[in-house]
N, C-alpha and C positions, 0 to 999 in steps of 0.2 A: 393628422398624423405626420412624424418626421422619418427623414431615414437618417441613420447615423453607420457610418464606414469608421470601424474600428481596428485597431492593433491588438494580438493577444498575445500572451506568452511568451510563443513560440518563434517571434518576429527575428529573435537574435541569431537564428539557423539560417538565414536569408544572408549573413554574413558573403559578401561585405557590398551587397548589392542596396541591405538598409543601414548601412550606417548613416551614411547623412540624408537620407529621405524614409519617409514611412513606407510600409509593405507594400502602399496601393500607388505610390506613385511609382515605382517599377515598369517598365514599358513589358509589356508580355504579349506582343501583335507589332501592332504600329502606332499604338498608344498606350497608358496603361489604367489598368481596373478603373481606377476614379473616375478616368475621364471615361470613360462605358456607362459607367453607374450615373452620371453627370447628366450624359445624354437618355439613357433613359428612364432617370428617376426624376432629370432637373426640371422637368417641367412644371410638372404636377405635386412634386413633394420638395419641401425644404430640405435640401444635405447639409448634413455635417458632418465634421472630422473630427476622429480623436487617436493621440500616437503618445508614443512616449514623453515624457513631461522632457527631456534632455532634447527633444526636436521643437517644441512647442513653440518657443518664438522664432524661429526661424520658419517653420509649416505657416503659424499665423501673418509673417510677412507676405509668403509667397500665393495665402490663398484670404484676401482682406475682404472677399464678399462668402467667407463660409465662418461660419462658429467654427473654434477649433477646443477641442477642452472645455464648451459650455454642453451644457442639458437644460434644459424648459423643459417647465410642467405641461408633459402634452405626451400622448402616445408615441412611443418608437417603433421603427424595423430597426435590428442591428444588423450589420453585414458584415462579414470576416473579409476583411482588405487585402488578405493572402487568401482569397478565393475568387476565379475566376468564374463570373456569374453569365450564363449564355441571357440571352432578351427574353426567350421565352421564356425558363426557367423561373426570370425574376420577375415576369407576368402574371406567373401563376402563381410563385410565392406570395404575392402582394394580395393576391385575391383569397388564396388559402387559410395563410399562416393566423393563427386566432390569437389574443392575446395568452399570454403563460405558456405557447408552443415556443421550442426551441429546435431546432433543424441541427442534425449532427450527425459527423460521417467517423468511425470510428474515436478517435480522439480529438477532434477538431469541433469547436461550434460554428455551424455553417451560417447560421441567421437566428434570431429570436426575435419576436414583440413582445415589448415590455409594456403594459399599461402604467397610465400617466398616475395612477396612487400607487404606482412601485418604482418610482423611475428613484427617490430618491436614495435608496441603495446605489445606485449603480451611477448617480449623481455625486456621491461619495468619492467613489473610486475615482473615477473620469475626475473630477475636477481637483482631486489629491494634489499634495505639493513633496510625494514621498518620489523617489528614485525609480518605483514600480507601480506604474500607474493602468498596468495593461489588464487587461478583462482574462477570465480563463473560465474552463467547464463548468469548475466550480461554482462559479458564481452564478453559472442558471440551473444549479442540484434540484433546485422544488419546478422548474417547468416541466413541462409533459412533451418528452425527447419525440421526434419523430424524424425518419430520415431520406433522404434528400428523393428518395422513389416514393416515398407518401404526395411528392410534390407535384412532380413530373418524372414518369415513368423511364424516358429517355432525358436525362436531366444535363448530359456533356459538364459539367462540373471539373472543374481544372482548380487541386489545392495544392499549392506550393510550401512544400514543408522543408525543401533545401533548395540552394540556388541554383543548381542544374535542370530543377523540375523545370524553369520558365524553360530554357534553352528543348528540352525535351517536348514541350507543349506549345509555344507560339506559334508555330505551323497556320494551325486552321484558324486563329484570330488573327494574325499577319490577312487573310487571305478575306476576313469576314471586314475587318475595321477599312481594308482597302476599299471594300465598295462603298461604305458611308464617305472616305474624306474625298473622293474623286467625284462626288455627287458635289461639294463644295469649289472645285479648282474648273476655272475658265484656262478651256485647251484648247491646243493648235486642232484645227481640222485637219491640215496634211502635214504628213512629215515632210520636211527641207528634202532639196537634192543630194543625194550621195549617203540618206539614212535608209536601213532596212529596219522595215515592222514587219513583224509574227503575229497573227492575231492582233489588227489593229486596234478592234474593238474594246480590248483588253490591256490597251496602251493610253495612259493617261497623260501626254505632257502638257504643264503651265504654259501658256503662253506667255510669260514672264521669262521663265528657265531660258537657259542658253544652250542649246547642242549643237555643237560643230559636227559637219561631215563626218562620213567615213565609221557611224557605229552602228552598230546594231541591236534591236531590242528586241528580245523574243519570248512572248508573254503567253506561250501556248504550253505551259506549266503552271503559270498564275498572273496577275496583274499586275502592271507595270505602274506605279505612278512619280509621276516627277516634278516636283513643288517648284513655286514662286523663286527666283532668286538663284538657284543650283546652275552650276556651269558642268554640263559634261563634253569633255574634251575626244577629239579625236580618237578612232580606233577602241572605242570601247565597246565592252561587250556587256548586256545584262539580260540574265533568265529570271523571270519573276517567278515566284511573288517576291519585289520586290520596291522597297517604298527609301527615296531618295528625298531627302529633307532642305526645307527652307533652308536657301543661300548655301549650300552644301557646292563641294567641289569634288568631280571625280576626274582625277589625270589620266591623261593618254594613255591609251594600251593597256587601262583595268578591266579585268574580268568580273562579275558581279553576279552570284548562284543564289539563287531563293532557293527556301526563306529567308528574307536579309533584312533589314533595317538601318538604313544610314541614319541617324540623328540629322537636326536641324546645325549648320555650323561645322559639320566635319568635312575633314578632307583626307581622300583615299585613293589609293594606289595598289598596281600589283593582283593578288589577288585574293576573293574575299566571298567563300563560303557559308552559308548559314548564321549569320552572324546577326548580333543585334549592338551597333555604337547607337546609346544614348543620346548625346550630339555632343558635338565639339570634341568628337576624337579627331585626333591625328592620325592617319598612316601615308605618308606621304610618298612612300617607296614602295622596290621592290619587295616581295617575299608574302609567304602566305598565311594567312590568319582564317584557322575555320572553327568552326557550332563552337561559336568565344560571344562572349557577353562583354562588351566594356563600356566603364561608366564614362560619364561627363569627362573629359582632358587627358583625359587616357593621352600618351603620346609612345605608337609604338618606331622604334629607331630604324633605321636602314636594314633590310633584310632579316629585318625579326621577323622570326616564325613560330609558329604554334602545332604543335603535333594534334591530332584530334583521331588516330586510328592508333591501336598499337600493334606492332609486328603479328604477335598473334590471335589477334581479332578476339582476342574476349573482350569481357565486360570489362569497363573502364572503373577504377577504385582509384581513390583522392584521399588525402589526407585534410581533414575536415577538426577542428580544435580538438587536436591529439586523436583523435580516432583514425582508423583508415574504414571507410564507407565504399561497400560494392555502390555506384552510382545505377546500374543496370544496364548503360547506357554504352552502347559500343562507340559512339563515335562523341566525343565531347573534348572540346578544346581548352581554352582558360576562360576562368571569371577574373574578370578585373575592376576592382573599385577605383572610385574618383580620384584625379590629378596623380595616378600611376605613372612610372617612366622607364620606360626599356630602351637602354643603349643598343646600338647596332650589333649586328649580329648576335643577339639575344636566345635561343631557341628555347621555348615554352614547350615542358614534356604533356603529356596528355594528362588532361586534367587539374592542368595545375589551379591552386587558387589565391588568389595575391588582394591582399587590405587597399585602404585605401593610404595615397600618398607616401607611396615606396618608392624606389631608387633602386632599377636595378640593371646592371652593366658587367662590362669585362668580358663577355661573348660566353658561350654553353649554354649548357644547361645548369640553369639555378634549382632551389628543390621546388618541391611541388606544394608545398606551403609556405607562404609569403605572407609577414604581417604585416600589420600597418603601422606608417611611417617606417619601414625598416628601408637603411640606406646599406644596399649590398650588392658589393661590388665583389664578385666571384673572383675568388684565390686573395680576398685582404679581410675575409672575415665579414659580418653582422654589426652595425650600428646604430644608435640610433638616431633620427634625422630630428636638425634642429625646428623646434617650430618655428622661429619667430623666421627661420631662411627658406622651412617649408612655405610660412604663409607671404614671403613675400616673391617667392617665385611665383607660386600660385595666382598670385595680383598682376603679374607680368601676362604669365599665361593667358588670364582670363579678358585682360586690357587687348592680346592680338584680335582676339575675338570681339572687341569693344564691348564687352561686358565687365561691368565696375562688382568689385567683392562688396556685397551689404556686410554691417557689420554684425546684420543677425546671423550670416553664414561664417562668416569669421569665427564668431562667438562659441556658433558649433562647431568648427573645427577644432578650436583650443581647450572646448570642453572635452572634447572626445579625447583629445589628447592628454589630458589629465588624466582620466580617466582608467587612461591604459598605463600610468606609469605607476 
């Protein structure tokens, strides 16, 4: 038996979080779903990938020891890559689920086993060379539905059906995936002179990491860990849970509130709420960024800030492709897709949501819907951003970081950008 982590339908509501990665590589903790399913399916069963045929080679570059778009003749589990799958849960699915069962939580397929003289249906589809290559309900109409409590009674099942859900639910995976990767990081036994620890025990530092004097770490909210490579600079402050990324850089006099998530490669300043950077964001200044999501290169400018409460404390509503969407969510700040840019003094209204590889400058408030590639520059109007100066900024960007643009990522970029014209 294989397990196969699937895309369905629905993927494109994830905007602009999957544009250029599929659902499951989505960080939703301090890794994302794949790499969960990875660790605990990878041992015992062969994974595979299957996403949009418009990501395909560029997935298959980044993941060269997984099938990506193939099916063998051999039994499946499928998993929904926009469902967050607890250990247990996917313990007992593995043990439960009989072949022609398919697991489903109102509209969404949570999982099904497909036996290997049915596989070629769904071998069809998956390895299509059509524009829609993604799996839906429909397609397991003759299994025998059961739902996610036939499984495991208390099943914590986290499905993301828009991109504010991650920011709404990362909490207790931030706090579960911390105890796995600190099980793997060789740490300081004492702190240096002139650092205070809260709950040492709940303090993870690399002994590789760099931390200057004079900060403080207070892990008596959740787990503190701090990777290979990361420099934190004086006068800093951080309440976990919170997880600080390979070669990551936090400046002087940053504040740091769990749930947080620094990516691998960013660097941050100022202060920084509930937030999850991908890696290789930028915030290298003043001003405040809170419950914001931003992807890969994100770079936010001097004193850009983000609203995340509104005056009067209802629910927070986003304008989501032409719709405007109660979020439910009182407190939510911005999504931001890949290689975004905010000039200084920027101010992000609550909830805004912005594409990937936008331009956006001249100080205020922009609206709260941002597409992608749109170059807008407040009081001269909406335009649109060239690719060929998109992608070679992007090359610049991605070189400070010494990471070189493959030309599989490229490829998707300029597809994507077709796409939308």
């Amino acid at each position: 038996m294989k397990i196969l982590i699937f895309e369905d339908e629905k993927c494109s509501k994830l905007f602009p979080l999957a544009v250029l990665r599929p659902v499951y590589d989505i960080i939703t903790g301090a890794m994302s779903g794949k790499s969960r399913l990875l660790i605990n399916c990878g041992k015992k069963y062969e994974v595979a990938l299957h996403c949009r045929n418009i990501l395909a080679p560029f997935v298959k570059s980044e993941n060269i020891k997984l099938k990506v778009n193939e099916i063998e003749n051999d039994d499946y589990i499928f998993l929904n890559g926009r469902v967050s799958f607890p250990a247990k849960f996917l313990e007992q699915l593995i043990k439960k689920i009989k072949p022609d069962d398919a697991v489903k939580s109102d509209d969404t397929l949570i999982a099904a086993k497909v036996k290997k003289d049915d596989i070629i249906k769904f071998k069809k589809i998956i390895e299509s060379n059509k524009e829609d290559n993604t799996l839906s309900l429909k397609d397991f109409r003759d299994f025998n539905y059961k739902s996610p409590e036939d499984i495991d009674s208390v099943h914590g099942l986290i499905i993301y059906n828009y991109p504010w859900d991650v920011l709404n639910n990362y909490g207790n995976n931030l706090s579960e995936d911390l105890k796995f990767i600190q099980k793997g990081i060789k740490k300081i036994k004492n702190a240096s002179k002139g650092i205070t620890v809260i709950e040492k025990k709940s303090v993870c530092i690399s002994k590789k990491a760099k931390v200057h004097p004079y900060s403080e770490f207070d892990a008596s909210a959740g787990m503190i860990v701090i990777e290979e490579g990361a420099v934190i600079e004086p006068f800093v402050y951080i309440k976990g849970p919170v997880y600080i990324g390979k070669n990551s850089v936090v400046k002087a006099g940053t504040k740091i509130i769990g749930p947080t998530f620094i990516g691998d490669g960013s660097k941050v300043s100022g202060e920084i709420s509930e937030c999850i950077f991908q890696y290789c964001v930028n915030k290298q200044h003043d001003g405040f960024i809170g419950n914001t999501y931003a992807c890969p290169f994100v770079n936010f400018g001097a004193d850009t800030v983000t609203s995340n409460l509104k005056n009067n404390y209802s629910k927070v509503r986003v304008k989501f492709n032409g719709e405007q969407i109660n979020t439910g969510m009182q407190f939510l700040g911005s999504i931001v897709g890949d290689h975004t840019k905010f000039g200084i003094n920027t101010m992000l209204n609550t909830g805004t949501i912005c594409g990937i590889f936008a331009n956006v400058a001249g100080g205020g408030f922009p609206d709260k819907w941002i597409d992608s590639f749109e170059w807008n520059i407040i009081g001269s109007g909406v335009e649109r951003y060239k690719i060929e100066e998109a992608i070679e900024t992007a090359k610049i960007v991605m070189g400070r970081r010494h990471i070189e643009m493959s030309k599989e990522y490229e490829a998707l970029v300029r597809e994507v950008y077709n796409v939308k014209c």
